[in-house]
N, C-alpha and C positions, 0 to 999 in steps of 0.2 A: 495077890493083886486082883481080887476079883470085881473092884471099879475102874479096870483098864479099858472094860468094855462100854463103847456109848450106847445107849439104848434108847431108841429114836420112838419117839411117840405114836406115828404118824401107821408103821408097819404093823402089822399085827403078826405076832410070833407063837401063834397057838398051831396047830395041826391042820391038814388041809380039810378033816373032815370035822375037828369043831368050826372052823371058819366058815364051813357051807352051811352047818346047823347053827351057828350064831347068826350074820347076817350077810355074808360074801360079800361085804364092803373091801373096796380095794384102796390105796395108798392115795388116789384123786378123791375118792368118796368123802376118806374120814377126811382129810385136809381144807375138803369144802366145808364140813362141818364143824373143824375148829377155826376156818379162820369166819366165821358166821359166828362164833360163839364171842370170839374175842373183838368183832367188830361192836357186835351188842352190848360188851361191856366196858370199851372203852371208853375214859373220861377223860376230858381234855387236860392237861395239866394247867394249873395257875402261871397266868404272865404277868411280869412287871408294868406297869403300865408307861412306866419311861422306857424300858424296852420294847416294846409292841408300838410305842409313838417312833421312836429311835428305827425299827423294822419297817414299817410303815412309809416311812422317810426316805429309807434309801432306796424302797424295793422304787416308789413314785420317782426318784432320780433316774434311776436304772433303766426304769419303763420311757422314761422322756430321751433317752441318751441314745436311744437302740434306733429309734425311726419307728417303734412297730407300735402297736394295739396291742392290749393284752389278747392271748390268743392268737395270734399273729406269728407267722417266721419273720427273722429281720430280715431286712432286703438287702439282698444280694449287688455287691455293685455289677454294673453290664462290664462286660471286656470287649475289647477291639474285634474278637472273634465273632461274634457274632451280628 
């Protein structure tokens, strides 16, 4: 079973003295550097345009139902307490 094991992209698994002579990136370093890579290369996927009108629709229902501003927390109602 030698695919029992996952092997995580992000760690580097070499020695601690190739890791110093390669580049002593640590587990935050490289993850900053893939998720830069993969923000670079993402494409938006294709939408239906009767769904995207359909999304569009309810998000503006939703938005008018709530009380608030986009950006906005909904407003709290007051209590007796205070």
């Amino acid at each position: 079973m030698r695919n029992a094991f996952y092997h995580a992209r992000l760690f580097d698994y070499n020695s601690a003295e190739q890791w110093e002579a390669k580049s002593k990136k640590d587990a935050v370093a490289r993850a900053h550097e893939k998720y830069k890579t993969m923000i670079k290369a993402y494409e938006q996927p294709a939408l239906d345009p009767a769904v995207n009108a359909a999304l569009t629709e309810f998000i503006a229902k939703r938005k008018s139902g709530c009380g608030c501003s986009y950006g906005e927390e909904r407003k709290q109602p007051q209590s007796d307490d205070n």
